[in-house]
Wavefront OBJ file of the C-alpha trace (Angstrom):
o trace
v -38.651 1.818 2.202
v -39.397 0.397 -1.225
v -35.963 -1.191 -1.278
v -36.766 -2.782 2.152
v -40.004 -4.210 1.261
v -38.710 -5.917 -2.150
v -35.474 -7.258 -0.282
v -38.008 -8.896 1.782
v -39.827 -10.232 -0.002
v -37.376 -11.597 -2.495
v -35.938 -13.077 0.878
v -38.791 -14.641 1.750
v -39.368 -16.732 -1.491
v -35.697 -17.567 -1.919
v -36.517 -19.317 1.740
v -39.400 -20.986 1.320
v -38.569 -21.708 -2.706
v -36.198 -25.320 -2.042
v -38.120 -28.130 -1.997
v -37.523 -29.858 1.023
v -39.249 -32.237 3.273
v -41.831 -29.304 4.087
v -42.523 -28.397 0.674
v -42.698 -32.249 -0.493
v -45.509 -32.343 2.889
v -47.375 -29.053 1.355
v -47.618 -30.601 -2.400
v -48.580 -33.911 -0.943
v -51.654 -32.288 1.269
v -52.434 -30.434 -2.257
v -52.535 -33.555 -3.817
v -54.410 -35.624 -2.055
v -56.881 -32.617 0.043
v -57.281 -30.015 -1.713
v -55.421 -26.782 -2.446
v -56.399 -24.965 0.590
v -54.904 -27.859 2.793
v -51.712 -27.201 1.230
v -51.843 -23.606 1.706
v -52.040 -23.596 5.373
v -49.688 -25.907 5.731
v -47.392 -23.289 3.713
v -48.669 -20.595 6.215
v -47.283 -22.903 9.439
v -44.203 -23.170 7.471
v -44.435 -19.166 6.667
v -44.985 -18.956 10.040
v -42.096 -20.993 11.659
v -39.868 -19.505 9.127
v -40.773 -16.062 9.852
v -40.105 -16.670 13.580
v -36.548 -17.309 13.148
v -36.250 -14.374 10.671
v -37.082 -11.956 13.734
v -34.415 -14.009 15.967
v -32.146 -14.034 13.523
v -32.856 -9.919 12.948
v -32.773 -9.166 16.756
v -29.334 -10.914 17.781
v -27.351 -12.774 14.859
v -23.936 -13.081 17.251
v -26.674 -15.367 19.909
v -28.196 -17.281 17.334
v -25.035 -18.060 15.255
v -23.506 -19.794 19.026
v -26.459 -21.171 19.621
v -27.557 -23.042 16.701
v -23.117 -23.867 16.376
v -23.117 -25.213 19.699
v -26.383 -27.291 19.316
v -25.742 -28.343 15.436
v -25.736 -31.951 16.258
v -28.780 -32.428 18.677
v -30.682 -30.154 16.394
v -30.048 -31.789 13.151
v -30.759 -35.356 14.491
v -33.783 -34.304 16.065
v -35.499 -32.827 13.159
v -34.202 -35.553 11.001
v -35.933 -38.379 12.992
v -39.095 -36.035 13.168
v -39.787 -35.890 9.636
v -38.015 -39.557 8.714
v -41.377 -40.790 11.228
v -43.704 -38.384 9.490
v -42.656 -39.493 6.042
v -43.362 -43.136 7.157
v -46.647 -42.004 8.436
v -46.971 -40.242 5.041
v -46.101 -43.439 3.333
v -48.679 -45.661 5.118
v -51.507 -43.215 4.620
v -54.519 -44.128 1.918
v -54.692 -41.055 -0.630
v -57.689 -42.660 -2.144
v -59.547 -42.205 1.310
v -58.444 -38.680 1.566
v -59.652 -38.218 -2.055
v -62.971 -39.477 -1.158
v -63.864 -37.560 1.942
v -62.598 -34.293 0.234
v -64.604 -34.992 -3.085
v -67.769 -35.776 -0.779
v -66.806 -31.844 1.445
v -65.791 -33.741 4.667
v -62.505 -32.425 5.567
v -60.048 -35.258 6.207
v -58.426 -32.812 8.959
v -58.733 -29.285 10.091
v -56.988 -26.240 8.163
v -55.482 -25.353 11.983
v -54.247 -29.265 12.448
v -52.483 -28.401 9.021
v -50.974 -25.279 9.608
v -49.693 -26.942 13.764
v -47.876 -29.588 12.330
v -46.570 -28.061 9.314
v -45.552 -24.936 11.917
v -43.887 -27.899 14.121
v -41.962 -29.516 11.663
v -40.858 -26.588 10.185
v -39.431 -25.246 13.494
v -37.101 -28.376 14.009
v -34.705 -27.246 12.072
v -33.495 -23.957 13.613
v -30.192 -24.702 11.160
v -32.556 -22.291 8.100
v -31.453 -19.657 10.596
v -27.876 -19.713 8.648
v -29.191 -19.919 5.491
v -31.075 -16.515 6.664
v -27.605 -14.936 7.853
v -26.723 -15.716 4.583
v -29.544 -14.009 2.768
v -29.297 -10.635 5.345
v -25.468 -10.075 4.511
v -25.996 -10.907 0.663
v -28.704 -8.568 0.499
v -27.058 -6.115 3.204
v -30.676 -6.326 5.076
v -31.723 -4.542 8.151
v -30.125 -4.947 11.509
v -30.525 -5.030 14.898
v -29.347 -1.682 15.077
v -31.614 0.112 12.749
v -34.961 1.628 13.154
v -37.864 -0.632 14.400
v -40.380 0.641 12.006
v -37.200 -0.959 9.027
v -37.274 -3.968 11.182
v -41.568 -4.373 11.411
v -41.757 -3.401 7.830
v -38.758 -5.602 6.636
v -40.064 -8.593 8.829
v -43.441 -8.079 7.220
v -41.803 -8.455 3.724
v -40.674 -11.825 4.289
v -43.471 -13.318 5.645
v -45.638 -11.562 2.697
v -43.001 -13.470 0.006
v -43.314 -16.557 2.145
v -46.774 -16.277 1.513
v -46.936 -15.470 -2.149
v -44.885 -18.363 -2.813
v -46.571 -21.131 -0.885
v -49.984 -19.307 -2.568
v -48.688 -19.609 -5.920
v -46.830 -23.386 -5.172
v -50.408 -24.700 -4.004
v -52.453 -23.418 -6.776
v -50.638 -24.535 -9.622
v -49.953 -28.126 -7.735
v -54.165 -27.902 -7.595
v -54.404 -27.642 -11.118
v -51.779 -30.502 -11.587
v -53.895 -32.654 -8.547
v -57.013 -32.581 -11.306
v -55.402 -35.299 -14.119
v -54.197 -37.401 -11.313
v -55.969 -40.636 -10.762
v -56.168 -42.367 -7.765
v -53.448 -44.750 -8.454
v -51.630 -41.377 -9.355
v -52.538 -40.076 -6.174
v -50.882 -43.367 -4.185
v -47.832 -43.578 -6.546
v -47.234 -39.648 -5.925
v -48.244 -40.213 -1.744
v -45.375 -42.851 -1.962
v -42.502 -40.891 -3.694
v -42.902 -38.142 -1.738
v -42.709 -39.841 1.591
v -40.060 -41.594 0.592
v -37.985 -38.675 -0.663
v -38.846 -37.241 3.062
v -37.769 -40.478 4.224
v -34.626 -40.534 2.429
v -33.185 -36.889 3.287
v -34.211 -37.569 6.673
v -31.579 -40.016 6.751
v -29.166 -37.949 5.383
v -29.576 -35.525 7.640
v -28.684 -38.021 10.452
v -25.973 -39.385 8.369
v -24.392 -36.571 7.863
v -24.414 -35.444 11.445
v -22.761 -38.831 12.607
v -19.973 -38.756 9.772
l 1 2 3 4 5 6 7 8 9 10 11 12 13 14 15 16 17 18 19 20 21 22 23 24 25 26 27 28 29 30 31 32 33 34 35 36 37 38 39 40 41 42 43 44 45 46 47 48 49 50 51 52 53 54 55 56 57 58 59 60 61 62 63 64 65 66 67 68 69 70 71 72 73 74 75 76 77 78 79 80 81 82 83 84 85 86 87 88 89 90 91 92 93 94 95 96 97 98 99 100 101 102 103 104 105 106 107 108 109 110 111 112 113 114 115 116 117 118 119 120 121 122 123 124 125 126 127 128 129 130 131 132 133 134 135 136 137 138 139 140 141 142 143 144 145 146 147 148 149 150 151 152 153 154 155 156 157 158 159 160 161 162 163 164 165 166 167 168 169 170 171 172 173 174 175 176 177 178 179 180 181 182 183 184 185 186 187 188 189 190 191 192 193 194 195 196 197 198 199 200 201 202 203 204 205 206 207 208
């Protein structure tokens, strides 16, 4: 049981740990709204991750066909996605973000954070390979075993997920504090365009 639960949860950092378009989105909310903002944006993307960990738990052989057979419509899709949210990103004013949240009016809900960080996150149903991966490497639990192995094991993940976006967003919060607002719109502008920029990879690399 103890062996299940730290697989997990190891599992669900090493997941949520690269710092992809989602977790350049969750330090950009931190930046410019507030740590909390960040940190249920981490819990959509906890939450979208953790939804493919139970599909890819309760029939790898499906998934695996699936996801091979749809590679190309799925990557493109969730490329374009985030390539129009990083422009959206890009065009956004930090500095009026910074100045509703200094003055307590929240620039948009903690739900609105969490729906579209949930969304994005589940566009790319291709992190169910790179969880294939992790389950053989760490020879986790499968279909096949008990279901209170699976609910604890699936539990695990999503409590790593968690403990990682928690930790990401609070030391990105401390960080947020000696930025300036010019720091604010130089950061808002990287970041989107780093989105930008793998987005269109990701489409490149499908077409090549």
């Amino acid at each position: 049981m103890i062996e299940i639960i730290y697989k997990g949860i190891v599992i669900g950092i090493l997941v949520s740990a690269p710092m992809g378009p989602i977790g350049l989105l969750c330090v950009q909310r931190t930046l410019n709204k507030g740590r909390w903002h960040g940190f249920f944006s981490g819990i959509g993307a906890a939450a979208s991750d953790f939804f493919y960990a139970v599909i890819t738990c309760m029939g790898m052989g499906i998934v695996i066909t699936f996801v091979e057979d749809n590679q190309f419509i799925l990557t493109i899709t969730g490329s374009i996605l985030l390539f129009f949210y990083g422009v959206y990103i890009f065009c956004s004013n930090p500095s009026r973000n910074l100045k509703k949240t200094r003055e307590g009016t929240r620039t948009s809900s903690y739900s609105q954070d969490l729906i579209t960080a949930f969304l994005l996150t589940l566009s790319n149903p291709l992190i169910i390979l790179f969880y294939i991966g992790l389950f053989a490497r760490f020879n986790f639990i499968l279909p096949d075993d008990k279901l209170y192995s699976m609910i604890l094991g699936m539990s695990s993940i999503i409590a790593g997920a968690l403990t990682w976006w928690f930790t990401i967003t609070s030391l990105v919060d401390k960080l947020r504090k000696i930025f300036n607002v010019r720091g604010l719109w130089l950061m808002n502008k990287i970041i989107a365009s780093v989105i930008m920029i793998l987005s269109v990879l990701g489409i490149v690399y499908s077409l090549a």
